[in-house]
C-alpha positions as CSV (number, residue, x, y, z in Angstrom):
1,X,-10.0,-46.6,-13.0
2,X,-11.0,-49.4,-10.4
3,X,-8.5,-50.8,-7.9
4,X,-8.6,-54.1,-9.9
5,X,-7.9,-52.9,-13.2
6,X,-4.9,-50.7,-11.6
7,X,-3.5,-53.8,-10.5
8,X,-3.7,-55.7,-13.4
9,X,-2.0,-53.0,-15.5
10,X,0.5,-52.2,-12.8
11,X,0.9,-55.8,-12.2
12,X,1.9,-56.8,-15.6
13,X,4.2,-54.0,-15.7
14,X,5.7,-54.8,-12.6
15,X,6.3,-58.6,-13.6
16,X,7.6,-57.2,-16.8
17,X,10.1,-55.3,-14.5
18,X,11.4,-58.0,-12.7
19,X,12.1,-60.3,-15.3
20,X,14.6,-57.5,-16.5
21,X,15.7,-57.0,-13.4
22,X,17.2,-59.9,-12.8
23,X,18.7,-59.6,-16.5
24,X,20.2,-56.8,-15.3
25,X,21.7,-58.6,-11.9
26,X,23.4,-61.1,-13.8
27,X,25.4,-58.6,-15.4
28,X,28.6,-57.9,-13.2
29,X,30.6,-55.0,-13.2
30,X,28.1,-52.3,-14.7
31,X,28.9,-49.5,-16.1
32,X,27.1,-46.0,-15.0
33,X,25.0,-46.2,-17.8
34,X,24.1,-49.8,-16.8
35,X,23.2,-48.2,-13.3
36,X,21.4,-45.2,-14.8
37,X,18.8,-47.7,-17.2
38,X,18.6,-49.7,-14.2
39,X,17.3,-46.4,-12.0
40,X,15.4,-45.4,-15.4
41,X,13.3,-49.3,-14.7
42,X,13.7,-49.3,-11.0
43,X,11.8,-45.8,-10.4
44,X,8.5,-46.8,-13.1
45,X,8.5,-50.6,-11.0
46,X,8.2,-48.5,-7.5
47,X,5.8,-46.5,-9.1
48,X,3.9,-49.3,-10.6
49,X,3.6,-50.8,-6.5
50,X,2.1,-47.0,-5.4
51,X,-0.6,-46.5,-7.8
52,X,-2.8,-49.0,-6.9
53,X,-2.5,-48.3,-3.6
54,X,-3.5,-44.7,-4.1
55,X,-6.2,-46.2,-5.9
56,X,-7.6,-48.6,-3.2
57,X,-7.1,-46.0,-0.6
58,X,-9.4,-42.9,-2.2
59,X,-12.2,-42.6,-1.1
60,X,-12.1,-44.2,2.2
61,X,-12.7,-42.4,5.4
62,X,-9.8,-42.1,7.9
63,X,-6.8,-40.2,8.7
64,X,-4.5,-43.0,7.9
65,X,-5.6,-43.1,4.2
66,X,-6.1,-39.7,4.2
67,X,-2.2,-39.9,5.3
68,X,-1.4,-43.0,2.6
69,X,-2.9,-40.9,0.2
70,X,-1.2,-38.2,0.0
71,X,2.0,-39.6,0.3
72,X,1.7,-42.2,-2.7
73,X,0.6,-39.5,-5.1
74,X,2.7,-37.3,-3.8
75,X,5.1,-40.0,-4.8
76,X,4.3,-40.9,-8.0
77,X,4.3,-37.1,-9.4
78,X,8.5,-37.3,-8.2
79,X,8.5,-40.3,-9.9
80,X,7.0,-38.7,-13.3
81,X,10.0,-36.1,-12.8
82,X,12.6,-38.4,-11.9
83,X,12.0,-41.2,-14.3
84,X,12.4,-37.9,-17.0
85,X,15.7,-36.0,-15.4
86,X,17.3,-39.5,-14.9
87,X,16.4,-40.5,-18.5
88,X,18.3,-37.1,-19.6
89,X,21.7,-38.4,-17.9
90,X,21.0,-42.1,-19.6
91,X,21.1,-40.7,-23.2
92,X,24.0,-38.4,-22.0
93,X,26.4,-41.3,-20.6
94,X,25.0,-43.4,-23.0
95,X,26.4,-41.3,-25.8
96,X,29.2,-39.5,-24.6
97,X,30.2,-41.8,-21.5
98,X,30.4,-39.1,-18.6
99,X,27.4,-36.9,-17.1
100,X,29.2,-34.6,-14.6
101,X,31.0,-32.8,-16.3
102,X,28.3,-31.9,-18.1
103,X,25.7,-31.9,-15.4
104,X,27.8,-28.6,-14.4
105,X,27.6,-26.9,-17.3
106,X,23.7,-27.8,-18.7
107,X,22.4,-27.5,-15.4
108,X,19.8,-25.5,-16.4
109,X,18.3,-28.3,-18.0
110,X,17.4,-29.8,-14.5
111,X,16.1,-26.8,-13.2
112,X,12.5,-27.4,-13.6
113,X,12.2,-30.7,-12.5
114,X,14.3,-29.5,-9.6
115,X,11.4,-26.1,-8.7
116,X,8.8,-29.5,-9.1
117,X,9.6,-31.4,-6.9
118,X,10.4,-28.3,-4.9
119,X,6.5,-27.6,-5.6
120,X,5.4,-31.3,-4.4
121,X,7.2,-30.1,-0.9
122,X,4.8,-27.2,-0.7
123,X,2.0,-29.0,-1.7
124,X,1.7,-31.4,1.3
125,X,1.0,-27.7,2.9
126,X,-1.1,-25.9,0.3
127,X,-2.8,-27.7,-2.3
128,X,-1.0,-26.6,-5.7
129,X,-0.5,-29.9,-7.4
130,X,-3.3,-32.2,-6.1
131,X,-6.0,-32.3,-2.7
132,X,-7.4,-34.4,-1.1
133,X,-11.2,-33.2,-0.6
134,X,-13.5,-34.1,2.2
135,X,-14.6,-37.2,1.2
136,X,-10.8,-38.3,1.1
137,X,-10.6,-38.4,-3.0
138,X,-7.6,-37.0,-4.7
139,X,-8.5,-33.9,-7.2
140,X,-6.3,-32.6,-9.7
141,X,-5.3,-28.9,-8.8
142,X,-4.3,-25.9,-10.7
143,X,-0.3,-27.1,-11.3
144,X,-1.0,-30.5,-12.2
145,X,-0.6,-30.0,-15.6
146,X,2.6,-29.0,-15.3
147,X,4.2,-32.4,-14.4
148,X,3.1,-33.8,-17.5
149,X,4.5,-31.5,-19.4
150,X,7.6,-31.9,-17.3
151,X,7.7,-35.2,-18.4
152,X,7.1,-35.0,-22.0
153,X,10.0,-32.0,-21.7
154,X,12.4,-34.5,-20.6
155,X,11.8,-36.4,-23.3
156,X,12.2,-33.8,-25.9
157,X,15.6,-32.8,-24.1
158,X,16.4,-36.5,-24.5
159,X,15.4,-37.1,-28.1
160,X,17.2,-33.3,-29.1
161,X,20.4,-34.8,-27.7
162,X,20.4,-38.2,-30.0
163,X,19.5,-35.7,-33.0
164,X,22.3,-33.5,-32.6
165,X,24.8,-36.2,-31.5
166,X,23.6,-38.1,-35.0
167,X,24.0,-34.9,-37.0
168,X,27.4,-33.8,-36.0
169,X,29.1,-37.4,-35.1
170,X,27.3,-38.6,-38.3
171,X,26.1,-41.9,-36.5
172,X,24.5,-43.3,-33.6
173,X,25.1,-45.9,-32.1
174,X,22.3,-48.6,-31.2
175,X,19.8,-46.6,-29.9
176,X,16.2,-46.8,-31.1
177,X,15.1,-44.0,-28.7
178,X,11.8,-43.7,-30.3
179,X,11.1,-47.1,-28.4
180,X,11.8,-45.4,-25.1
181,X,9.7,-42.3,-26.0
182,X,6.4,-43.5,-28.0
183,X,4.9,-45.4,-24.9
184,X,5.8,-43.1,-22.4
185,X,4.3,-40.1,-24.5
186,X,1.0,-42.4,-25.1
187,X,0.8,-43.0,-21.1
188,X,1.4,-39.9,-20.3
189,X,-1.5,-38.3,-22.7
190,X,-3.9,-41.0,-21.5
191,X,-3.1,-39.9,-18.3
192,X,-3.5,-36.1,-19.0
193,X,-6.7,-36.6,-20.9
194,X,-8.6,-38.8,-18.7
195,X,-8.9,-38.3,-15.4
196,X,-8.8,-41.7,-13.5
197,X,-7.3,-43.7,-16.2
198,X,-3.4,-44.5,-16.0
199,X,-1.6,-46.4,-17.6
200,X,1.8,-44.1,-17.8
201,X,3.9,-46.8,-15.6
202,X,3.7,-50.1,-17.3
203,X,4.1,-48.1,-20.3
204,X,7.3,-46.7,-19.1
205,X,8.3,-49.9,-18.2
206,X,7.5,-51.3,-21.8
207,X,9.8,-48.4,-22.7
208,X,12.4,-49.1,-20.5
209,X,12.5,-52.7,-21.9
210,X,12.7,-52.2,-25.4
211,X,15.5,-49.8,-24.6
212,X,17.3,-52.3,-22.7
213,X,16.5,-55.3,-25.0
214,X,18.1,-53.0,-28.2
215,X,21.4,-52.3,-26.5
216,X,21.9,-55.9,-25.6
217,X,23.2,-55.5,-29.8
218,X,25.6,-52.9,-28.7
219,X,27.2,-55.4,-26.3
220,X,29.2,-57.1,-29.3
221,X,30.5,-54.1,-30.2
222,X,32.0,-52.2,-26.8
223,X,35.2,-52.8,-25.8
224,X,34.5,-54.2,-22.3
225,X,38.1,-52.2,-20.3
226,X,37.1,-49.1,-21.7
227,X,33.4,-49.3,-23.0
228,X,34.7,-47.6,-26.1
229,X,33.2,-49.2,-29.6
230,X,35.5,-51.9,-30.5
231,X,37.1,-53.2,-33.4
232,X,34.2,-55.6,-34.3
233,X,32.2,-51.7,-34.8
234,X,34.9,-50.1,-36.4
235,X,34.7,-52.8,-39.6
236,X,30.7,-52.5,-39.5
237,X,31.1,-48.7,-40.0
238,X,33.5,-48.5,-42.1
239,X,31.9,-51.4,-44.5
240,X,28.5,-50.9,-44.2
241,X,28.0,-47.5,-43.5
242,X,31.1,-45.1,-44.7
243,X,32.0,-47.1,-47.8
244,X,28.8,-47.7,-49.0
245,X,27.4,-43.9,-49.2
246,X,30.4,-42.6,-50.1
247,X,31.2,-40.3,-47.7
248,X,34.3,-38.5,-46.8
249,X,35.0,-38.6,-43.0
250,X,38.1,-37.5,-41.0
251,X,40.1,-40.4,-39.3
252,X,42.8,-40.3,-36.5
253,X,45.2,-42.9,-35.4
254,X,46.5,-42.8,-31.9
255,X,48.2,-44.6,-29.7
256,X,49.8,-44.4,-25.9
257,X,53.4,-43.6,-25.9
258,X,55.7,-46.2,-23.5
259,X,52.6,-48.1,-22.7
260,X,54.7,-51.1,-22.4
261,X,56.8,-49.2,-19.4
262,X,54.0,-48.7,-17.8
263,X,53.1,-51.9,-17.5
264,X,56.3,-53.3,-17.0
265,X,57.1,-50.7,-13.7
266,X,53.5,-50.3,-12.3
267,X,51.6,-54.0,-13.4
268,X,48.7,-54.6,-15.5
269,X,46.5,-53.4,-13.0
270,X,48.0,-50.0,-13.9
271,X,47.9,-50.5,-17.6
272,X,44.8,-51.3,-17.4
273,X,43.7,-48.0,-16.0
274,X,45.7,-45.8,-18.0
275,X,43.8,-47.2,-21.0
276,X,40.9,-46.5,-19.3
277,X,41.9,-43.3,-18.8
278,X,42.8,-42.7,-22.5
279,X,40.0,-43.7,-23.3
280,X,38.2,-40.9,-21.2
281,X,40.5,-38.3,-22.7
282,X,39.3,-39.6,-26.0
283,X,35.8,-39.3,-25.3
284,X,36.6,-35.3,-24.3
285,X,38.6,-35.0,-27.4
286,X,36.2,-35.8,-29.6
287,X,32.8,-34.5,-27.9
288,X,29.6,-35.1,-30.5
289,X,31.8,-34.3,-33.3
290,X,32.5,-38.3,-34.1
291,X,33.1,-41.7,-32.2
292,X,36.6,-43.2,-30.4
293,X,37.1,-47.0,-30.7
294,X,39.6,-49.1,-29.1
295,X,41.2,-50.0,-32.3
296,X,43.9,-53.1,-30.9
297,X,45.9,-52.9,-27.4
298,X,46.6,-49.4,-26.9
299,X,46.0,-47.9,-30.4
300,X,42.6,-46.4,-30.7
301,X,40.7,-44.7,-33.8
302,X,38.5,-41.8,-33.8
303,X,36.1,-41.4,-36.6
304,X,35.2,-37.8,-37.1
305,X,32.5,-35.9,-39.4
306,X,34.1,-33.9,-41.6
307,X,36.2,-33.5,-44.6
308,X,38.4,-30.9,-43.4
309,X,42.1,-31.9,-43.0
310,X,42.4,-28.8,-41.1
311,X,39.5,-29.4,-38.6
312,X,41.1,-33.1,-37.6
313,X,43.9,-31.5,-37.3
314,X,42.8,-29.4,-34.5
315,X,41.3,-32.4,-32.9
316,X,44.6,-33.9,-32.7
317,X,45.8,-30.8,-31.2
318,X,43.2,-30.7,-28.7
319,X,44.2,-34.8,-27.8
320,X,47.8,-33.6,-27.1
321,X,46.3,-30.8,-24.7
322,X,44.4,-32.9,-22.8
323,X,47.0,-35.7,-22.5
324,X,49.2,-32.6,-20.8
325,X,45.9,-31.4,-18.4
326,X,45.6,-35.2,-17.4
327,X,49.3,-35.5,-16.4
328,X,49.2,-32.1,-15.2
329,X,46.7,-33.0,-12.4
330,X,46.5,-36.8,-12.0
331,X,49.1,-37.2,-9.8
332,X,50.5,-40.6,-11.7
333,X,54.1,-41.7,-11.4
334,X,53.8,-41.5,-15.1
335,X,52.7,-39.7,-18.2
336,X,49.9,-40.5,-20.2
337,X,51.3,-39.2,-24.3
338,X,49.9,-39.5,-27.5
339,X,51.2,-40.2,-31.0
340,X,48.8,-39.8,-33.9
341,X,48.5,-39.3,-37.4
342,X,45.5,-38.1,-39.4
343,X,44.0,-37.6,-42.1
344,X,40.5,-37.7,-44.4
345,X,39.3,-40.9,-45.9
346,X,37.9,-40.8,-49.4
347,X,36.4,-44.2,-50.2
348,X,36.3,-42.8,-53.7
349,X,39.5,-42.5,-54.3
350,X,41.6,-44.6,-51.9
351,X,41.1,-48.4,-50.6
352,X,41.0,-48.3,-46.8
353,X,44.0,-50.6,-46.0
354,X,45.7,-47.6,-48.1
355,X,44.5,-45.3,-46.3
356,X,45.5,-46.9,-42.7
357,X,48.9,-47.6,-43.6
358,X,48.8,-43.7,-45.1
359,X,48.0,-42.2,-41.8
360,X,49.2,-45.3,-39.7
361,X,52.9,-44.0,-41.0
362,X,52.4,-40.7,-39.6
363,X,51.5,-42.0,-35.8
364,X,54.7,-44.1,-36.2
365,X,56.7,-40.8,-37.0
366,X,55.1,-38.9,-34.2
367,X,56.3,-41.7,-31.8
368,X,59.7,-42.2,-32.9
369,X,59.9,-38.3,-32.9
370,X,58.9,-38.9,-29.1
371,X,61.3,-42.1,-28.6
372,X,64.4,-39.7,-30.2
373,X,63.5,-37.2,-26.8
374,X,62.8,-39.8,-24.0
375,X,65.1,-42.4,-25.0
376,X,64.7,-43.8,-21.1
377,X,61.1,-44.8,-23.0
378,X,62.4,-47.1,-25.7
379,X,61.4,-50.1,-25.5
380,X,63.4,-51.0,-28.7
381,X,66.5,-50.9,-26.9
């Protein structure tokens, strides 16, 4: 591939980049999914700057681009890892809203990227990955391979998670992630194939793009306090996707207890982050076994995938045990409590509205049960 050809592939991927970079600067307040797409872009655009400069500098005589060479490719290999690992923690927030938690437990999905990047240390030392021969032209090496199959890993980690989070939640939200994935696999077998020719960057860019330009749909339909789904989502599942294939799915109504007290005694700062907080609890609650929404104010709906009264029952328990862990170590000059009810909705057999004012009647029975033991609470007094 000549230096000119790099740089009009890189380039265009690179202008690409910026334009949705700025997109994504005129968006305040992001989210750390927001931040984790914007790495995702960011890493591919850096990339996109290196290559050509590898390019230009092979082949030429001189310790400095001996020097420059080594370092950009050794660059752009971490960048074929790291564009992959960060991806993985993208499709995690993305769908679940938190990473650490789970970081700590899945780590083990990170450790090969983590022993190849090790291996890029080593090979400024001992040629494992790539060398640079006598003439100062960078040759593939013996572990070379490896990174691309890194890369295409990371993908199939990433493309496994949406799967399973679709076949036990039941749906996904807007997230087309074959538009990340396609491109990205094409670049990187070009890449693998023939030596010389790349084209991986500005097709992870492309990627990165579609990606972003699909989830500007998901933006009508997240609650922007807690980035739950919002009420707008709730009606399009419910009408366009449960009622319309029939299907029996397990719905809970919850709501915060004395959520008014709150913000009465501690401002709506306060309130606000307690339903923020909720929210988080709900996310935990419910795992990849459905979807929370932010229903109105402080009620919120999970939407689980199953017909068992007795399995959403145990969700609800679960809700109630978190709520106590959360006040348990939070250290709040209040306590964050739940009242739900529950139930399974059978579009075949009951109208929704029926249904909601079914289960709706059992939250309100849960909370004047809680009312009748913290009368200090009421706010009906």
């Amino acid at each position: 591939m000549s230096v000119l050809s790099s740089l009009v592939s890189n380039g265009i991927g690179v202008a690409l980049a910026v334009i949705t970079l700025v997109c994504f600067n005129a968006r305040r307040n992001r989210s750390l999914e927001d931040k984790l797409l914007y790495l995702c872009l960011l890493i591919p655009t850096v990339c996109c700057v290196l290559e050509p400069i590898a390019y230009a500098v092979d082949g030429r005589a001189g310790i400095f681009f001996t020097i420059v060479g080594r370092m950009a490719n050794t660059l752009l290999f971490a960048g074929d890892i790291a564009t992959g690992a960060v991806f993985i923690l993208f499709v995690r927030c993305h769908l679940f809203g938190e990473i650490l938690d789970w970081v700590k437990e899945r780590w083990y999905f990170f450790a090969a990227p983590i022993l190849l990047l090790f291996v890029l240390l080593v090979n400024l030392f001992v040629p494992l990955v790539f060398r640079i021969d006598g003439a100062n032209v960078c040759q593939r090496a013996a572990l070379q391979p490896l990174y691309y199959l890194c890369a295409i890993y990371c993908m199939i980690v990433a493309v496994v998670m949406v799967y399973r989070f679709s076949r036990n939640a039941g749906v996904v939200k807007f997230f087309p992630i074959h538009i990340f994935v396609i491109p990205v696999v094409l670049g990187v077998a070009v890449r693998f194939s023939l030596n010389g020719i790349s084209i991986v960057w500005p097709m992870v860019i492309i990627g990165v793009v579609g990606v972003f330009m699909s989830l500007q749909n998901d933006l009508a339909y997240i609650d922007s306090l807690t980035k739950l789904n919002n009420r707008a989502y709730f009606d399009h599942l419910i009408g366009d996707t449960i009622n319309n294939s029939h299907r029996k799915v397990g719905i809970i109504m919850a709501d915060i207890d004395h959520f008014k007290r709150i913000n009465d005694d501690f401002g709506h700062s306060e309130g606000d982050r307690a339903l923020i907080d909720y929210a988080a609890i709900l996310r935990r609650t419910i795992g990849d076994r459905g979807i929370a929404i932010r229903y109105a104010g402080d009620e919120f709906i999970i939407i689980q995938n199953t017909d068992d009264q007795w399995q959403i029952e145990q969700t609800v328990k679960k809700l109630y045990s978190l709520c106590d862990k959360y006040n348990d170590t939070a250290g709040k000059p209040y306590e964050l409590t739940a009242s739900a009810g529950c139930g399974i909705y059978d579009p075949d057999i009951e109208s929704f509205d029926d249904f909601i004012k079914r289960i709706d009647k059992f939250m309100f029975e849960q909370k004047a049960n809680f009312y009748a033991t913290h009368k200090e609470y009421d706010r009906r007094k």
